[in-house]
C-alpha positions in Angstrom: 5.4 -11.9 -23.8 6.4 -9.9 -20.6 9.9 -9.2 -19.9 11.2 -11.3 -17.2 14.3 -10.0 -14.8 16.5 -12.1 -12.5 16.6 -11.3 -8.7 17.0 -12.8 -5.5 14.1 -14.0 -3.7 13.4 -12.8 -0.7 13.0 -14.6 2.6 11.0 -13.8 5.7 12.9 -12.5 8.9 11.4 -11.9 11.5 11.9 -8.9 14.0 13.2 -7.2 11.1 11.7 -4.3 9.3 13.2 -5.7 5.6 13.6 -8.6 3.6 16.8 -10.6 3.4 17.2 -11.9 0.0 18.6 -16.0 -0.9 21.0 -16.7 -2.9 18.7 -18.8 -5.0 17.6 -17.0 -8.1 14.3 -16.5 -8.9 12.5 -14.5 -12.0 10.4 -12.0 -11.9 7.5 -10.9 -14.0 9.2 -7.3 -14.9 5.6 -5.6 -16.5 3.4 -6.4 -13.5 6.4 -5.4 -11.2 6.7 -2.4 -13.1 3.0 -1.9 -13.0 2.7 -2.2 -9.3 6.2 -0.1 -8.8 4.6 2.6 -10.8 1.3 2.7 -8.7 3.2 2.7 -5.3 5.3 5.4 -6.4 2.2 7.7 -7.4 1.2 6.8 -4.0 4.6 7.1 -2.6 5.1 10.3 0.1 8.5 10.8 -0.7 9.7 12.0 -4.5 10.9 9.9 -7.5 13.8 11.8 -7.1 14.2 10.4 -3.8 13.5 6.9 -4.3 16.1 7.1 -7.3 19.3 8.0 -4.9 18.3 5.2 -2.6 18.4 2.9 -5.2 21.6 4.4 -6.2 20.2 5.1 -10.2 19.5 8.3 -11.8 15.9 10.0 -11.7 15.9 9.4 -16.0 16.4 5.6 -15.2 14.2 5.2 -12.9 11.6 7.4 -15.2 12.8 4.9 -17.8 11.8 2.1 -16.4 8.5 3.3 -15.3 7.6 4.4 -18.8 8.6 0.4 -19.7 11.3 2.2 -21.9 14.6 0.6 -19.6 15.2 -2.0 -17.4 17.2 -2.0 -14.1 19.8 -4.1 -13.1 19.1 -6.7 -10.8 20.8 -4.8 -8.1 18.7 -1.8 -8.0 15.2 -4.0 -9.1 16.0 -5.8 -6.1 17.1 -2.3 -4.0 13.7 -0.8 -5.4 11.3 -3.5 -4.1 13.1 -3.6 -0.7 12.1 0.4 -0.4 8.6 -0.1 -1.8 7.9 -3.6 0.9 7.6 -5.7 -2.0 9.0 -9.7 -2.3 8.2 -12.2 -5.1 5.2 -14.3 -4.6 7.5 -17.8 -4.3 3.6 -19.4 -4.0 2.7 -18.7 -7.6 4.1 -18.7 -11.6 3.2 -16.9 -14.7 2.0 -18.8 -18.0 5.9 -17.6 -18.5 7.3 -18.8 -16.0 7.7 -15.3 -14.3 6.7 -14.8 -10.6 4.2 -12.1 -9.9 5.3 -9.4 -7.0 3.1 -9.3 -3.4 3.8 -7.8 -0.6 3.9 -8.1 3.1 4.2 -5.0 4.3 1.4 -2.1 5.8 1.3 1.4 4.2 0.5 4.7 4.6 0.2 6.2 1.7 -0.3 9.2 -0.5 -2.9 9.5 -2.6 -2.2 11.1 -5.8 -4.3 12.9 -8.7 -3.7 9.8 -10.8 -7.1 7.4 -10.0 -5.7 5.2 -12.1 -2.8 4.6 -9.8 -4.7 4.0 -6.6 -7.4 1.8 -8.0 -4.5 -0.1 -8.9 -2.5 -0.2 -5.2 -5.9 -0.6 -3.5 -6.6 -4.0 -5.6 -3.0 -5.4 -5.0 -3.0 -4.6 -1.6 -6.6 -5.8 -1.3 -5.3 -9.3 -3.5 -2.1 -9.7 -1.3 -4.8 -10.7 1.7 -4.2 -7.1 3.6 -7.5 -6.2 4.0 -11.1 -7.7 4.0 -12.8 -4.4 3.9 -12.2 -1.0 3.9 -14.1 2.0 5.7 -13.3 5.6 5.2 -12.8 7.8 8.7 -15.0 10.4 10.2 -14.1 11.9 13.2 -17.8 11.2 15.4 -20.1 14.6 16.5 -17.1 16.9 14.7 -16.2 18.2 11.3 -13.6 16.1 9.4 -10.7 17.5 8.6 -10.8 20.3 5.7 -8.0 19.1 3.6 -7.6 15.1 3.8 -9.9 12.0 3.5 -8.7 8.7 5.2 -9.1 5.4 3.7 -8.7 2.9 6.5 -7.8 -1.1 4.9 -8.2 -3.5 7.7 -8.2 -7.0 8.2 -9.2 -8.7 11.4 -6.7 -8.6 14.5 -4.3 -7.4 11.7 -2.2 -4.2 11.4 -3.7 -1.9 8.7 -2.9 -0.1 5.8 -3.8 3.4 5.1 -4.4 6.1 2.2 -4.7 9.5 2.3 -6.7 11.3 -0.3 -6.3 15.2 -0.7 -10.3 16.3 -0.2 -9.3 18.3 -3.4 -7.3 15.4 -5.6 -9.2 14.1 -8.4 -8.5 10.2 -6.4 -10.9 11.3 -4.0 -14.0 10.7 -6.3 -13.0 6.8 -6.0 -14.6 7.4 -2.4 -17.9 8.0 -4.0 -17.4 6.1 -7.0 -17.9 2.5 -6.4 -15.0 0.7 -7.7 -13.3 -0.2 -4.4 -13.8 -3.5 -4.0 -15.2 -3.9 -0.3 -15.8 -0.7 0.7 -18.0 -0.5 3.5 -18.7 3.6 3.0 -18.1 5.8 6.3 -17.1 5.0 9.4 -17.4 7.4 12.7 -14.5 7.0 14.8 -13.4 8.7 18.4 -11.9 12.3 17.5 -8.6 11.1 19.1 -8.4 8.3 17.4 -9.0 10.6 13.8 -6.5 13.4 14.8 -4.0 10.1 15.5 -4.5 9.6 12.0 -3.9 13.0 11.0 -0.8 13.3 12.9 0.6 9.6 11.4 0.0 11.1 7.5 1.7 14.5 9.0 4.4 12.0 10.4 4.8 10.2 7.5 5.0 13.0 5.1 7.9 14.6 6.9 9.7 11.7 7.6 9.1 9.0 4.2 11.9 6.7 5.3 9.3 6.1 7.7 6.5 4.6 5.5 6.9 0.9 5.9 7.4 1.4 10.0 4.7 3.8 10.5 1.4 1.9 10.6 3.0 -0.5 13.0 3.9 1.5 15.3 0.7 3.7 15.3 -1.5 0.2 15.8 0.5 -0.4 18.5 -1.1 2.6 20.5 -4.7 1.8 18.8 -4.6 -1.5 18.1 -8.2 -2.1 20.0 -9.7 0.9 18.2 -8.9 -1.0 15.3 -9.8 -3.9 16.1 -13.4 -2.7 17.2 -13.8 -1.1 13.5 -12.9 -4.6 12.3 -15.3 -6.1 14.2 -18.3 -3.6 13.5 -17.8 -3.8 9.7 -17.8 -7.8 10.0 -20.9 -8.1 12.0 -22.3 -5.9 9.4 -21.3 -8.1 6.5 -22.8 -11.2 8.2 -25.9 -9.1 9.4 -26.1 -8.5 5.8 -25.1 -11.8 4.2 -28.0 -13.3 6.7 -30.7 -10.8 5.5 -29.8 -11.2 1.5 
């Protein structure tokens, strides 16, 4: 049986950029957390180290519980999934009576060498309803950039998510390699609109407090850019659903 921890559940408020938390106690299912906590932080563009001090644990605690070795006290569980956008899923229960983890939020992220990882934060975002499909971004009549590939997860008239992959990483192959669900392949976009992109993953890797504000901010400039890619890759689906 999965361990189970104790934490507040979290409630929605809105025009805020985190989660207030109830008093009302609610458990959560500790090895899918941990699995999902795990896979953001291999994502993540700020260090473990990091993450630990705003948390307020040490790094070997917060190793421990990643290896499933320790558990954290409510507090910090609670601290960690504030940093990582994460909130119980209140709308469903574990055979246990655990509470699996979803999230709200829209990422950029990091990819790291670890496929394993991403294939694992690309399904969870893709299962929390972020994302209907997913294109990857090339920069129309120019060479893409030389050192990063951009993995664009978009819903219709929704903010996005985003993950970089390192054209040199050994996640990149998950680009070619057909286990993202709902990947549409590549998709040609206006230059501007690709060195945006580039500058938000610059952004975001010299500023990681910044993670979880990012992507909202940058759809606010291009929110009909993405909304047109949205739209192309759904007219393609039913184009394709109405020729199968």
């Amino acid at each position: 049986m999965r361990s189970r921890l104790h934490v507040n559940s979290p409630l929605a408020n809105i025009g805020r950029a985190s989660n207030l938390f109830s008093a009302l106690e609610t458990i959560v299912d500790e090895g899918t957390c941990r699995e999902i906590v795990a896979a953001l932080l291999g994502c993540w563009p700020e260090p473990v180290l990091a993450v630990s001090k705003r948390i307020a644990v040490t790094k070997p605690a917060l190793d421990s519980y990643l290896a499933g070795t320790q558990s954290l006290n409510s507090d910090a569980q609670r601290h960690l999934m504030e940093v990582l956008g994460l909130q119980c899923d209140d709308s469903r229960v574990n055979d246990d009576g655990g509470q699996p983890v979803t999230s709200t939020a829209h990422y950029v992220l990091i990819a790291g060498n670890a496929k394993e990882r991403v294939l694992v934060v690309y399904n969870f975002l893709r299962k929390c309803g972020h994302m209907e499909s997913s294109v990857e971004l090339l920069p129309a009549s120019l060479a893409p950039g030389h050192r990063w590939r951009y993995l664009l997860m978009i819903r219709y008239a929704e903010v996005p998510s985003l993950i970089c992959f390192p054209r040199i990483g050994k996640a990149a192959s998950l680009l070619e390699s057909g286990k993202l669900t709902n990947f549409r392949g590549q998709y040609f976009v206006d230059p501007l609109f690709y060195a945006s992109v580039e500058v938000l993953r610059a952004s975001v890797e010299q500023r990681p407090g910044r993670v979880l504000r990012a992507m909202h901010e940058f759809y606010k400039r291009w929110d009909r850019e993405v909304l047109n890619i949205a739209t192309t890759v759904a007219h393609a689906d039913e184009f394709v659903k109405g020729t199968g």
